[in-house]
Predicted model as a PDB file, atoms N, CA, C, CB and O in Angstrom, pLDDT in the B-factor column:
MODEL        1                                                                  
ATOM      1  N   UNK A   1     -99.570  34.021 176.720  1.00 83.00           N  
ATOM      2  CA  UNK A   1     -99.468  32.650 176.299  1.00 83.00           C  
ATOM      3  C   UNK A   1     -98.828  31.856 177.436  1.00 83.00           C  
ATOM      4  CB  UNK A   1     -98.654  32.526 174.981  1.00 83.00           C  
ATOM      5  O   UNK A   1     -97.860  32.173 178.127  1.00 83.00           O  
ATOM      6  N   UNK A   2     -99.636  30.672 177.484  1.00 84.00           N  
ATOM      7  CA  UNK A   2     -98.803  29.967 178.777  1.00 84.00           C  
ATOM      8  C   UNK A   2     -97.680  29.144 178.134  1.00 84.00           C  
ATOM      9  CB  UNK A   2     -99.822  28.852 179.798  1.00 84.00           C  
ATOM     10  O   UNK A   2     -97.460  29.034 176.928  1.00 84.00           O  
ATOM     11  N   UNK A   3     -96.757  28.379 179.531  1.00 80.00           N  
ATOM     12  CA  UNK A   3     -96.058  27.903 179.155  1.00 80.00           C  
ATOM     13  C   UNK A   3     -96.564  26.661 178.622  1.00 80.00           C  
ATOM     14  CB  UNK A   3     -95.264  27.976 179.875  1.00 80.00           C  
ATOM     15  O   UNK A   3     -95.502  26.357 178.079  1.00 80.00           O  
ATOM     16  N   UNK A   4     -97.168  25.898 178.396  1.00 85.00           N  
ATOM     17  CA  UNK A   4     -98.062  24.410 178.060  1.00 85.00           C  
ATOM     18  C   UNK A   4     -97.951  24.908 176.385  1.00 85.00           C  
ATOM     19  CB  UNK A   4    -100.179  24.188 178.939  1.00 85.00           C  
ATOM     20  O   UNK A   4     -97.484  24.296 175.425  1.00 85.00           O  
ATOM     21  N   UNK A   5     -98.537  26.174 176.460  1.00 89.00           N  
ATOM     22  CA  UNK A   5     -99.108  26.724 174.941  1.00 89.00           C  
ATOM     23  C   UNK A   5     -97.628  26.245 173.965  1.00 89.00           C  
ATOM     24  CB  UNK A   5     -99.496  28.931 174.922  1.00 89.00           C  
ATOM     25  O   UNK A   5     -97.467  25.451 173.037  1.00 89.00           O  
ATOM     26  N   UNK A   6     -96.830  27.050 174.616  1.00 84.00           N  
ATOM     27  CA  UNK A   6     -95.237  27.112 174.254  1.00 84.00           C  
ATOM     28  C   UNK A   6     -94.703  25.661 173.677  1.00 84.00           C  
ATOM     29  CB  UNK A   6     -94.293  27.509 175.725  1.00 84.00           C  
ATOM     30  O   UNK A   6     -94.341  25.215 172.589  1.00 84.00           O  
ATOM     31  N   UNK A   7     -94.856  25.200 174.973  1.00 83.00           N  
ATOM     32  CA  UNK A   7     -94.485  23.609 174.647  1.00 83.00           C  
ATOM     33  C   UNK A   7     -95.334  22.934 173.410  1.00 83.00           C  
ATOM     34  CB  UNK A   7     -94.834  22.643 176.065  1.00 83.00           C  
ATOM     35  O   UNK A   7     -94.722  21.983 172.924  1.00 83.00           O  
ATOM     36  N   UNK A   8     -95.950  23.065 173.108  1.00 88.00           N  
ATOM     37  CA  UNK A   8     -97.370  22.390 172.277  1.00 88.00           C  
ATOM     38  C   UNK A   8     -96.325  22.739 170.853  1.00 88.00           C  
ATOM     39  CB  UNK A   8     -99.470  23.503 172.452  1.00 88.00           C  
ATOM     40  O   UNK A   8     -95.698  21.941 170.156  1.00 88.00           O  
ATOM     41  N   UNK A   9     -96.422  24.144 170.758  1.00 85.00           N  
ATOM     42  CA  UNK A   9     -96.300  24.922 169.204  1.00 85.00           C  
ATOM     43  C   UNK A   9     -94.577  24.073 168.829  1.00 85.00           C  
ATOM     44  CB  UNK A   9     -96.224  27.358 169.365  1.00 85.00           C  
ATOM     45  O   UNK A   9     -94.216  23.431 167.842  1.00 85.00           O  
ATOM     46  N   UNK A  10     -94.001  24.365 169.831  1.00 82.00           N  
ATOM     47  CA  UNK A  10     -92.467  23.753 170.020  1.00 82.00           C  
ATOM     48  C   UNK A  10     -92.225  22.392 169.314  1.00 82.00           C  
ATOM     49  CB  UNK A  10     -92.128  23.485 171.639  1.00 82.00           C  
ATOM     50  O   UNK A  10     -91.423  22.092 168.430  1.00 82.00           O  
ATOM     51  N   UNK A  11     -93.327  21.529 170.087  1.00 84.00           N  
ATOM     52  CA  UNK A  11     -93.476  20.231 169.721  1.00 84.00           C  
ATOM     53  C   UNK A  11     -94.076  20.364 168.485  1.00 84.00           C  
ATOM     54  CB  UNK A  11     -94.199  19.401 170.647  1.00 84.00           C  
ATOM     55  O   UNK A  11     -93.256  19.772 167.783  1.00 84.00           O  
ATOM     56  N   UNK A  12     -94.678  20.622 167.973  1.00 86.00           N  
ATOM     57  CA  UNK A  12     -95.419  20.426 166.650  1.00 86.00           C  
ATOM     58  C   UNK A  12     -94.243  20.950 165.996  1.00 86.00           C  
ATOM     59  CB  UNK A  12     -96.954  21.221 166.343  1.00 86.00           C  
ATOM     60  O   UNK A  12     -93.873  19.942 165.394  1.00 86.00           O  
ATOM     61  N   UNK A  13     -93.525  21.726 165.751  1.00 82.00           N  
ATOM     62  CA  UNK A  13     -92.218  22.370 165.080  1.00 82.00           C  
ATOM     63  C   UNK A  13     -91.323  21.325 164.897  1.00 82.00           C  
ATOM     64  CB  UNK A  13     -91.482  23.512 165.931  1.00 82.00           C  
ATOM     65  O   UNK A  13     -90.788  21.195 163.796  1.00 82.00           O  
ATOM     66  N   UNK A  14     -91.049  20.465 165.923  1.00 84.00           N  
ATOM     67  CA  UNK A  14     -89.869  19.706 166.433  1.00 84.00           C  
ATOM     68  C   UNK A  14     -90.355  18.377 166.644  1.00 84.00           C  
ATOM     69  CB  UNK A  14     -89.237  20.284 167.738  1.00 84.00           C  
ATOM     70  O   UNK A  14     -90.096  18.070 167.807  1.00 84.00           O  
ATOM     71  N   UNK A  15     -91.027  17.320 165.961  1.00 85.00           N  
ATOM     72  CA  UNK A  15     -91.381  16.301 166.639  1.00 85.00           C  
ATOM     73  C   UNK A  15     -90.005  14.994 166.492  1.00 85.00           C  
ATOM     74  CB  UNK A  15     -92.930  15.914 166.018  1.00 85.00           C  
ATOM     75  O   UNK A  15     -90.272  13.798 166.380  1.00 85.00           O  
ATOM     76  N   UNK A  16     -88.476  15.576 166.526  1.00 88.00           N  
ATOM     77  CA  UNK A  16     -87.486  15.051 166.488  1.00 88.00           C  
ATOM     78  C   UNK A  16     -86.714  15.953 167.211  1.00 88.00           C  
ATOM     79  CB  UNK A  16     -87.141  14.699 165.318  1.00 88.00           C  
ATOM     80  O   UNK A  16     -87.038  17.121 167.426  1.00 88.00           O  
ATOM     81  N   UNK A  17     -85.263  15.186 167.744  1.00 87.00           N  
ATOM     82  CA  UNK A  17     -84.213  15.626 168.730  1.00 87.00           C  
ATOM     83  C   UNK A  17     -83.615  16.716 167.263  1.00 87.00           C  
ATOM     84  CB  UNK A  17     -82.937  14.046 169.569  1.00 87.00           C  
ATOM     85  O   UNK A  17     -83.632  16.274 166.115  1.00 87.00           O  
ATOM     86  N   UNK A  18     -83.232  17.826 167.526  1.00 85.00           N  
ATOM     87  CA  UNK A  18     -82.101  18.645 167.037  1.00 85.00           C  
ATOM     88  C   UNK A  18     -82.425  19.715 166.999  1.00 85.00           C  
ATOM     89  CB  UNK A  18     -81.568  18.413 165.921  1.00 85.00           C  
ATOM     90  O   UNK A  18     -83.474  20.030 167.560  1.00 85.00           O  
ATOM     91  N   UNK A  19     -81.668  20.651 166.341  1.00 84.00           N  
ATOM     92  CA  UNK A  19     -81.960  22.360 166.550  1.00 84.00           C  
ATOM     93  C   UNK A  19     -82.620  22.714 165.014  1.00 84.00           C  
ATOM     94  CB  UNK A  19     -80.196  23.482 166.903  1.00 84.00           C  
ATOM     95  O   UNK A  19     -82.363  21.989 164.052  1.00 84.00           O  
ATOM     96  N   UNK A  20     -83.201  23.507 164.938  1.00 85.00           N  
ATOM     97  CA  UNK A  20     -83.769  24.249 163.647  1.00 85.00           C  
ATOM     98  C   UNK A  20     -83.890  25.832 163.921  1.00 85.00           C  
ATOM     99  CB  UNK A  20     -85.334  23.633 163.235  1.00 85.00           C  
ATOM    100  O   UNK A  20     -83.943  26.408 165.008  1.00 85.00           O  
ATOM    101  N   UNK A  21     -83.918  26.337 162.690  1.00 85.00           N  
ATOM    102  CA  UNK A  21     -83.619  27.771 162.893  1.00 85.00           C  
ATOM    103  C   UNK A  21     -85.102  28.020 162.502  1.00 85.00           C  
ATOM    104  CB  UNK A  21     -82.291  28.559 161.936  1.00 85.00           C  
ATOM    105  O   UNK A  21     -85.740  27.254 161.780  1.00 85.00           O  
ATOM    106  N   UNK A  22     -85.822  29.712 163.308  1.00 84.00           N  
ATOM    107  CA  UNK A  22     -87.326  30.256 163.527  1.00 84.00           C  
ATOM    108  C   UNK A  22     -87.433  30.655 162.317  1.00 84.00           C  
ATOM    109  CB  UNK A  22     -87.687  31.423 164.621  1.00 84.00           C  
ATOM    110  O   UNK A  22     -88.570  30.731 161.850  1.00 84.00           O  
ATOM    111  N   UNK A  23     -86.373  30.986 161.555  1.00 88.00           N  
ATOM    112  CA  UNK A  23     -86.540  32.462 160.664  1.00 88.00           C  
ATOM    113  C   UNK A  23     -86.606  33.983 161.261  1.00 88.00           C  
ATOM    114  CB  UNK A  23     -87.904  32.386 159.926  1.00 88.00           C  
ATOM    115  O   UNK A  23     -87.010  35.023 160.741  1.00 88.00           O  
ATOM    116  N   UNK A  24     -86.083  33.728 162.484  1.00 88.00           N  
ATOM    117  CA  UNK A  24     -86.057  35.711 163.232  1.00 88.00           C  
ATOM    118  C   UNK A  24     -84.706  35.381 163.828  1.00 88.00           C  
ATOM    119  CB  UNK A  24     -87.606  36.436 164.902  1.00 88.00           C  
ATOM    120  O   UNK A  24     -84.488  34.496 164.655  1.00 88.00           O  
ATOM    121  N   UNK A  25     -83.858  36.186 163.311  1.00 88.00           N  
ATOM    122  CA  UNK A  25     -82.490  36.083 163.443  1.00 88.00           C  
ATOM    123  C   UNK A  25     -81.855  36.155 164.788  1.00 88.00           C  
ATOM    124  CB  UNK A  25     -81.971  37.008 162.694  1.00 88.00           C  
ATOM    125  O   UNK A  25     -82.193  37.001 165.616  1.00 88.00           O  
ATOM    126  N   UNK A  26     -80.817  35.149 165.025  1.00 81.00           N  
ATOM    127  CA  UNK A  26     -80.750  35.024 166.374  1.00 81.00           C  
ATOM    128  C   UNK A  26     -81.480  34.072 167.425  1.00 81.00           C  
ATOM    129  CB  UNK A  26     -80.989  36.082 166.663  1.00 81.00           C  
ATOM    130  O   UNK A  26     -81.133  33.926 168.596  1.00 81.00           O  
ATOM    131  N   UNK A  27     -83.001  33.196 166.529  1.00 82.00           N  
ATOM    132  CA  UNK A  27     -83.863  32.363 167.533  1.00 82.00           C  
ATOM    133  C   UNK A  27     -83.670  31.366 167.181  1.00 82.00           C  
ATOM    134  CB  UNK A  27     -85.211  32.492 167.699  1.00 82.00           C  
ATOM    135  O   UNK A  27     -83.802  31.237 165.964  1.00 82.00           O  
ATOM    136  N   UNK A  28     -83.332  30.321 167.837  1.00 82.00           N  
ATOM    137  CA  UNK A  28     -83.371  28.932 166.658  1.00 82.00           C  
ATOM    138  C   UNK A  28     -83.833  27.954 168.508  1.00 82.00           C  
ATOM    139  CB  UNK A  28     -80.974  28.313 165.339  1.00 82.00           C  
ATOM    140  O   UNK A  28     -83.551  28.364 169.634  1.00 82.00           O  
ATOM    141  N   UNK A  29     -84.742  26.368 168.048  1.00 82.00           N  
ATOM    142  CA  UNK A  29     -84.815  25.951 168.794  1.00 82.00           C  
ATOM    143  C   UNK A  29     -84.527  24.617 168.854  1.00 82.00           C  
ATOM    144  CB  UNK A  29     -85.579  26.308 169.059  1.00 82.00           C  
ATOM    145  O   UNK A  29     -84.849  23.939 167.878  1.00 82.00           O  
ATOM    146  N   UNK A  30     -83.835  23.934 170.053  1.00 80.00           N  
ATOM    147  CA  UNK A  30     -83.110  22.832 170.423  1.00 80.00           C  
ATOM    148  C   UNK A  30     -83.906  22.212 171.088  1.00 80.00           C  
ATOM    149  CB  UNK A  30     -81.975  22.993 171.046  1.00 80.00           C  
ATOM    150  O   UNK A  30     -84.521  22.875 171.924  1.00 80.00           O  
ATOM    151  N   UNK A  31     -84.141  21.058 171.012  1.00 82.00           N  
ATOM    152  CA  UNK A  31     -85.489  19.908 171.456  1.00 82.00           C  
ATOM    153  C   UNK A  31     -84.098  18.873 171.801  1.00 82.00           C  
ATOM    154  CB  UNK A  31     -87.043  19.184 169.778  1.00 82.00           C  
ATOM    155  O   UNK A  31     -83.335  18.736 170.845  1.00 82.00           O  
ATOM    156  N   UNK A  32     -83.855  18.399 172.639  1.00 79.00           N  
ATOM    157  CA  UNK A  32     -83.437  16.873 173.048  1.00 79.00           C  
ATOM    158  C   UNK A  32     -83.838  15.902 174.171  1.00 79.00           C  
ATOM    159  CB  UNK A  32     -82.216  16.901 173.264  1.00 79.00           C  
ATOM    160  O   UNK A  32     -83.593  16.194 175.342  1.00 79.00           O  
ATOM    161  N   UNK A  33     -84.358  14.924 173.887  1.00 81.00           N  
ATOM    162  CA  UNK A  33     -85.411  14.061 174.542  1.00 81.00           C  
ATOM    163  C   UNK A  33     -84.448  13.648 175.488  1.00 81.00           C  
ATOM    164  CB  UNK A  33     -86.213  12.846 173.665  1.00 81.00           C  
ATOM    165  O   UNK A  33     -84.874  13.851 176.625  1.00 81.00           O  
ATOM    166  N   UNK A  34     -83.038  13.027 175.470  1.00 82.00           N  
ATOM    167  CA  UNK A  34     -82.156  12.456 176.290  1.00 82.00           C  
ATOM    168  C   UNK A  34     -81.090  13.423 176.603  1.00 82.00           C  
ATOM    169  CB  UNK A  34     -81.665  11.260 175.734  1.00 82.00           C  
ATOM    170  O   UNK A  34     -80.817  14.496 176.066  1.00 82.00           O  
ATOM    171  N   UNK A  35     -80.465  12.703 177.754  1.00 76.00           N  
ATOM    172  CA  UNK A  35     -78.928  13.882 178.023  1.00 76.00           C  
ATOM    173  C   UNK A  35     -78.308  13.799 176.694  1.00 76.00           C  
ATOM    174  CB  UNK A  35     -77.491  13.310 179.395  1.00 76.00           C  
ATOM    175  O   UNK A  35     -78.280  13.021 175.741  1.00 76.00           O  
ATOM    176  N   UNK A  36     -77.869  14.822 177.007  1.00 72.00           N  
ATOM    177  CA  UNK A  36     -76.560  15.184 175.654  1.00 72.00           C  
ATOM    178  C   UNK A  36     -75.529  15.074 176.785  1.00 72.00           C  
ATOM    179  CB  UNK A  36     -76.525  17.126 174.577  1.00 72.00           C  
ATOM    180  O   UNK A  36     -75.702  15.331 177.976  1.00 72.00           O  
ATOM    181  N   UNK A  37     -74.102  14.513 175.991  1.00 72.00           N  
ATOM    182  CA  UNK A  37     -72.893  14.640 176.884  1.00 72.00           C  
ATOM    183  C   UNK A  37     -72.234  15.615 177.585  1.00 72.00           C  
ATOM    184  CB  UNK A  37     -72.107  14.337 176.375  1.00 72.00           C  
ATOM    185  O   UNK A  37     -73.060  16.520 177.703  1.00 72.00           O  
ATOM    186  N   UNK A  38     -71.488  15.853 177.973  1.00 68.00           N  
ATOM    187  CA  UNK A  38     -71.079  17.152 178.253  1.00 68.00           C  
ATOM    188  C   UNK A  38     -70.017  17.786 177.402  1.00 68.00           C  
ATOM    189  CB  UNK A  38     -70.673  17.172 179.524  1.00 68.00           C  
ATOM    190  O   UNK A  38     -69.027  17.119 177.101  1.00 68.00           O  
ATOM    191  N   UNK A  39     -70.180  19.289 176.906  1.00 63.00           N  
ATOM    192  CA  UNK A  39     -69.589  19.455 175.689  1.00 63.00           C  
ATOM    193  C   UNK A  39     -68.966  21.207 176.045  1.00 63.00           C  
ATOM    194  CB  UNK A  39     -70.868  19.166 174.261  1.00 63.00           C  
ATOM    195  O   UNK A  39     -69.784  22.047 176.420  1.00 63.00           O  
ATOM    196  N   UNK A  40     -67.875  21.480 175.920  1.00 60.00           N  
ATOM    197  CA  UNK A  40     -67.455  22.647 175.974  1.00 60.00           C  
ATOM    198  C   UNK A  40     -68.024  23.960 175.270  1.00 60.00           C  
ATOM    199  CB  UNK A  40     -66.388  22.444 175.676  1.00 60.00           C  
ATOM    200  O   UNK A  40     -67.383  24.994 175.079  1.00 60.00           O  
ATOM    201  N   UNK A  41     -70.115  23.583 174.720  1.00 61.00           N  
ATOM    202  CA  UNK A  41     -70.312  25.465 173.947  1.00 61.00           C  
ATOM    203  C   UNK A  41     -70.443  25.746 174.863  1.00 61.00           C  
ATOM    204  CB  UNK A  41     -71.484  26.218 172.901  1.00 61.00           C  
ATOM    205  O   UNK A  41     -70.512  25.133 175.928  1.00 61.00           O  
ATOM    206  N   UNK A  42     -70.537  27.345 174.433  1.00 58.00           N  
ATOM    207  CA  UNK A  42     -70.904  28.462 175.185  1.00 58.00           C  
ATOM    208  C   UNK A  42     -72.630  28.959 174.667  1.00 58.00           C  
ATOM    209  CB  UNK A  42     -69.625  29.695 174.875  1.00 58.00           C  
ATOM    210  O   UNK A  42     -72.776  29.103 173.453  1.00 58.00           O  
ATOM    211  N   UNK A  43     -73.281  29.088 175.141  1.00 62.00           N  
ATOM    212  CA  UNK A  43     -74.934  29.116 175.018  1.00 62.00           C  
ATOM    213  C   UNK A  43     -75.134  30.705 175.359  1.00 62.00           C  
ATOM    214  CB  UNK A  43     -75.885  27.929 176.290  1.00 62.00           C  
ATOM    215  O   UNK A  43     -74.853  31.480 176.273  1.00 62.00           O  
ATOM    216  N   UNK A  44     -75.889  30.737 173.881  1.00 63.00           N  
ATOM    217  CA  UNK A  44     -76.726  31.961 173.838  1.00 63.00           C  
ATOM    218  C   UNK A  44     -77.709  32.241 175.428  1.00 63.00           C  
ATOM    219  CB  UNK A  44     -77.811  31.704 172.389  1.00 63.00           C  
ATOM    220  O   UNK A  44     -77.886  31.292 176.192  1.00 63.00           O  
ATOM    221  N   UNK A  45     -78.159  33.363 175.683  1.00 65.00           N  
ATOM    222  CA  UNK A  45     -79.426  33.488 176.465  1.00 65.00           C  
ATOM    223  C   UNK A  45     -80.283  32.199 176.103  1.00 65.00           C  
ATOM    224  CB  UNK A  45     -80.244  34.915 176.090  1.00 65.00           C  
ATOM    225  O   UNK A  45     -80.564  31.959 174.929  1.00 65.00           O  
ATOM    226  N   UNK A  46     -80.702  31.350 177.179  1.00 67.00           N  
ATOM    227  CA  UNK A  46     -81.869  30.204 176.014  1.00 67.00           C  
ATOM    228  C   UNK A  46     -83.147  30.429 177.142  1.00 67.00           C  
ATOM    229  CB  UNK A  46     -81.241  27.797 175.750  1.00 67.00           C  
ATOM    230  O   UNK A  46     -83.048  31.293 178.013  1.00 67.00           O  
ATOM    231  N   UNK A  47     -84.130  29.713 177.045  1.00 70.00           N  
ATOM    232  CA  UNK A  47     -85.241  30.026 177.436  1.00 70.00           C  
ATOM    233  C   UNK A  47     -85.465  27.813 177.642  1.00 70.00           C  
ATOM    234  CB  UNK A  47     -86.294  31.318 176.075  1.00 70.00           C  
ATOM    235  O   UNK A  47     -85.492  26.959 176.755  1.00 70.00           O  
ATOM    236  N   UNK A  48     -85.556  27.688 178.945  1.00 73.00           N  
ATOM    237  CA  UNK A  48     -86.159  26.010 178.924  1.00 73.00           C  
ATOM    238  C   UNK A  48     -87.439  26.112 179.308  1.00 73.00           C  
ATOM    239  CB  UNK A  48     -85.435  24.851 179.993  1.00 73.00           C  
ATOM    240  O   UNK A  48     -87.962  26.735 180.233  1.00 73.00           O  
ATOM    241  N   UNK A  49     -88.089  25.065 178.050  1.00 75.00           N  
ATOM    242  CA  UNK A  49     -89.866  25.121 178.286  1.00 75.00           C  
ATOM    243  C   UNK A  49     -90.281  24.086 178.822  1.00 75.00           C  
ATOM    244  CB  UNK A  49     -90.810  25.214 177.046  1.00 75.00           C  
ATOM    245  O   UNK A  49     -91.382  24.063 179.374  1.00 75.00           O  
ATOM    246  N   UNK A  50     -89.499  23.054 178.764  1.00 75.00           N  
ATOM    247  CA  UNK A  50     -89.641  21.665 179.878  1.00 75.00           C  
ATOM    248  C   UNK A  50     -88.388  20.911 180.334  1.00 75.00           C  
ATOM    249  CB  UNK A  50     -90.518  20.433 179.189  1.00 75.00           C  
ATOM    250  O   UNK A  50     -87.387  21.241 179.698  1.00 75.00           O  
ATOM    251  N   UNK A  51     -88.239  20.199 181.056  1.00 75.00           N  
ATOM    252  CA  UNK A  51     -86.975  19.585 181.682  1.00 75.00           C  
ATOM    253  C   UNK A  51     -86.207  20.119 182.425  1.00 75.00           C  
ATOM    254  CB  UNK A  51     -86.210  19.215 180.967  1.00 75.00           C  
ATOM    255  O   UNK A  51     -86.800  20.668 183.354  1.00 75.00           O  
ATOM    256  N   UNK A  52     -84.869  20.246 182.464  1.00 75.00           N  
ATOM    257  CA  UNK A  52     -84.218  20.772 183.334  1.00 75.00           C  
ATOM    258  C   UNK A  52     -82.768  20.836 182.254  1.00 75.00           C  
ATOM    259  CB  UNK A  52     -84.269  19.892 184.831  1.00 75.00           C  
ATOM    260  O   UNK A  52     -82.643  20.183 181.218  1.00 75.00           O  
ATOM    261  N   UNK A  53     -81.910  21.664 182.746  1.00 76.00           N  
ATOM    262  CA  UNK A  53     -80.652  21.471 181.847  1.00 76.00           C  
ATOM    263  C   UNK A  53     -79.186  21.786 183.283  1.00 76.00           C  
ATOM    264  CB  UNK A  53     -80.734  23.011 180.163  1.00 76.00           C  
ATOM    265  O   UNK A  53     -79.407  22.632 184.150  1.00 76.00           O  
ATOM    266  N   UNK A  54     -78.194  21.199 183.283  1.00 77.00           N  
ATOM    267  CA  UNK A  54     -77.039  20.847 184.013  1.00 77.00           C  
ATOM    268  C   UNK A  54     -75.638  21.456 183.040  1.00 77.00           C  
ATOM    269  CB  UNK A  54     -77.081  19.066 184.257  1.00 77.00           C  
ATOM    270  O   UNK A  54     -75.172  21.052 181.974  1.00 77.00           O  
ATOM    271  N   UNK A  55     -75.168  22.815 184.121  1.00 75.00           N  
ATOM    272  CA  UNK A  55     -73.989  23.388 183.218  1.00 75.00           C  
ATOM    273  C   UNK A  55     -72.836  23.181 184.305  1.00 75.00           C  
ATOM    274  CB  UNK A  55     -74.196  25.178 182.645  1.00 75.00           C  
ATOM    275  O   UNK A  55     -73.111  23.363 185.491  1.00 75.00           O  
ATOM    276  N   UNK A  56     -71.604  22.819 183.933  1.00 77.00           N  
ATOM    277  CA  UNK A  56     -70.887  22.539 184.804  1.00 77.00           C  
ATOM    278  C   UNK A  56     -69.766  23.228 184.582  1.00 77.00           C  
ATOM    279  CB  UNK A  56     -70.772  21.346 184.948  1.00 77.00           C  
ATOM    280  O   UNK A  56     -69.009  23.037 183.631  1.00 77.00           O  
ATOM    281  N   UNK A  57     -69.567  24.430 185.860  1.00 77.00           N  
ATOM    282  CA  UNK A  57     -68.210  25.377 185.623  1.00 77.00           C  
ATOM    283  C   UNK A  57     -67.147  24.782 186.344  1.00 77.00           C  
ATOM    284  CB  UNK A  57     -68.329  26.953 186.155  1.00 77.00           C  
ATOM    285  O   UNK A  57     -67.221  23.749 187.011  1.00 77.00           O  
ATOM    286  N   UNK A  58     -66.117  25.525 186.163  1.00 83.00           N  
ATOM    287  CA  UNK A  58     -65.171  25.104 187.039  1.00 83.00           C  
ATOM    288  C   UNK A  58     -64.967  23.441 187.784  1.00 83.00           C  
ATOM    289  CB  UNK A  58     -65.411  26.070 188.001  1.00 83.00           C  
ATOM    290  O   UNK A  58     -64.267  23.209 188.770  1.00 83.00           O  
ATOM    291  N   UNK A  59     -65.532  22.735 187.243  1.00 83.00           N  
ATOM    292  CA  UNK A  59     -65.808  21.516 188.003  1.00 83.00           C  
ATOM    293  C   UNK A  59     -67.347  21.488 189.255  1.00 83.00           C  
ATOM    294  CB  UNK A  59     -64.255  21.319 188.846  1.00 83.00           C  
ATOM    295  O   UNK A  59     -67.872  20.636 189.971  1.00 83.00           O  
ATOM    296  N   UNK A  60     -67.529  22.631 189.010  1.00 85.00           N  
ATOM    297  CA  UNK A  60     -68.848  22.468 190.256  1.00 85.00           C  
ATOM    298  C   UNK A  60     -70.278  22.500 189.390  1.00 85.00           C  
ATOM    299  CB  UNK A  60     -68.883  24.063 191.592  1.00 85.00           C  
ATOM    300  O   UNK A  60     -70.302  23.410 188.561  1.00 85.00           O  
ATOM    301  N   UNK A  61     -71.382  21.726 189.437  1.00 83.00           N  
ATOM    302  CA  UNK A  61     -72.353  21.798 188.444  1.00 83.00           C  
ATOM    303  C   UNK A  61     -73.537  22.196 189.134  1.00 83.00           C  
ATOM    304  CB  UNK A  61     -72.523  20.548 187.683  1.00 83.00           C  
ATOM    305  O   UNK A  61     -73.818  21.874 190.288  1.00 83.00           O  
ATOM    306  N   UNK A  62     -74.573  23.284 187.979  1.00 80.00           N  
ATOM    307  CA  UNK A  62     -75.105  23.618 188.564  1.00 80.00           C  
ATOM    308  C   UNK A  62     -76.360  23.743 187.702  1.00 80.00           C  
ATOM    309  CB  UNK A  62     -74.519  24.435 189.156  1.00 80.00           C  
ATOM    310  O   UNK A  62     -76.475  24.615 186.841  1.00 80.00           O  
ATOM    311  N   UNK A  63     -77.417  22.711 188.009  1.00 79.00           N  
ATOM    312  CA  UNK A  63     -78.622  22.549 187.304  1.00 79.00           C  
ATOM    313  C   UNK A  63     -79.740  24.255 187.769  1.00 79.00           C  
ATOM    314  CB  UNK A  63     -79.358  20.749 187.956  1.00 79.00           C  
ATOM    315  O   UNK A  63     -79.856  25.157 188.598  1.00 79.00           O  
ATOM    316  N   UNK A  64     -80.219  23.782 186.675  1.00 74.00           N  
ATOM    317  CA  UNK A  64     -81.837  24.832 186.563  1.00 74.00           C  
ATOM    318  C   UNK A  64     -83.000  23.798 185.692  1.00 74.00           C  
ATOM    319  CB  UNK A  64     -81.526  26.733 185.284  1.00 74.00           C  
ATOM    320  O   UNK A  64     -82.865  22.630 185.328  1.00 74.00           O  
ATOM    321  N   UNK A  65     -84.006  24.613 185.555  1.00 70.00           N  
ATOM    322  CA  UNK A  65     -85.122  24.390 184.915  1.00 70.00           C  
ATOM    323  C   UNK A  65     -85.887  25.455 184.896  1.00 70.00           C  
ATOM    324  CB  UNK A  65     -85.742  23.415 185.354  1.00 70.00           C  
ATOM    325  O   UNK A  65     -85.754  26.404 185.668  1.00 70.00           O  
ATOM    326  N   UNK A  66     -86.863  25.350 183.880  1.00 65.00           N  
ATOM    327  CA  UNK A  66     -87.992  26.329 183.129  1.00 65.00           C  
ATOM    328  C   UNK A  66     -88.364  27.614 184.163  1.00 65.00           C  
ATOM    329  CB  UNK A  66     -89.584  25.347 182.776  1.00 65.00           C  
ATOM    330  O   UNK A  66     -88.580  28.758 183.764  1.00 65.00           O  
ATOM    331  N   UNK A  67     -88.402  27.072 185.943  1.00 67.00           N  
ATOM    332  CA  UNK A  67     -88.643  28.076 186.864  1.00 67.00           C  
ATOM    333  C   UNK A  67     -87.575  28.774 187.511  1.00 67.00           C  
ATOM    334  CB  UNK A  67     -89.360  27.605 187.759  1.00 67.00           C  
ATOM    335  O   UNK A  67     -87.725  29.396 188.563  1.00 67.00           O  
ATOM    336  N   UNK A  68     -86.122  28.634 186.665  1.00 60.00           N  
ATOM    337  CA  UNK A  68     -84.924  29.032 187.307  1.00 60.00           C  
ATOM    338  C   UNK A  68     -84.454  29.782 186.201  1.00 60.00           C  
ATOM    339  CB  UNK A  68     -83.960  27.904 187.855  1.00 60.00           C  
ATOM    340  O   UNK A  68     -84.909  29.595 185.073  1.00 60.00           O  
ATOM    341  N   UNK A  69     -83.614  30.580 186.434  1.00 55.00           N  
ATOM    342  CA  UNK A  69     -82.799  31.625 185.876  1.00 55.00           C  
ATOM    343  C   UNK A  69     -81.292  31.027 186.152  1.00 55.00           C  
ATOM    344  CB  UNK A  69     -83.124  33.164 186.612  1.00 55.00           C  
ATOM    345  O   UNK A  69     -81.307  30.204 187.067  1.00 55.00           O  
ATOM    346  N   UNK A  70     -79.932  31.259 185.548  1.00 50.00           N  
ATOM    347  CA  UNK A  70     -78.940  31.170 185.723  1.00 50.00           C  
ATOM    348  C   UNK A  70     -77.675  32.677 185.112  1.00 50.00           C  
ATOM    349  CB  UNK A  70     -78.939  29.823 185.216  1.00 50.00           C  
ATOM    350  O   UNK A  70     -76.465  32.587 185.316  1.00 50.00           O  
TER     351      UNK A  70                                                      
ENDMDL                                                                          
END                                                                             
């Protein structure tokens, strides 16, 4: 399955900003169209299917996206 495919099923699931749970314990998925602030969780393993996401340790920040690993 490509990643496009991914995005499609995602979107049809989610056609609003927030998290919902899969029903397979442990998967739930987070859609947000705009930045979110910066917020002290700690994040499961996640998987990004479009955009990019910005985690900032220690004061030094350090973006990825869908073709990056962290």
């Amino acid at each position: 399955m490509s990643k496009h495919q991914i995005r499609q099923i995602i979107e049809a699931r989610m056609p609003k900003d927030g998290m919902v749970d899969t029903g397979i314990k442990g998967i739930q998925l987070f859609r947000a169209t705009e930045a979110v602030p910066c917020v002290p969780p700690v994040y499961a393993p996640c998987v990004i299917v479009s955009g990019g996401k910005e985690a900032v340790l220690d004061g030094q920040r350090h973006a990825y996206a869908s073709s990056q690993y962290m």
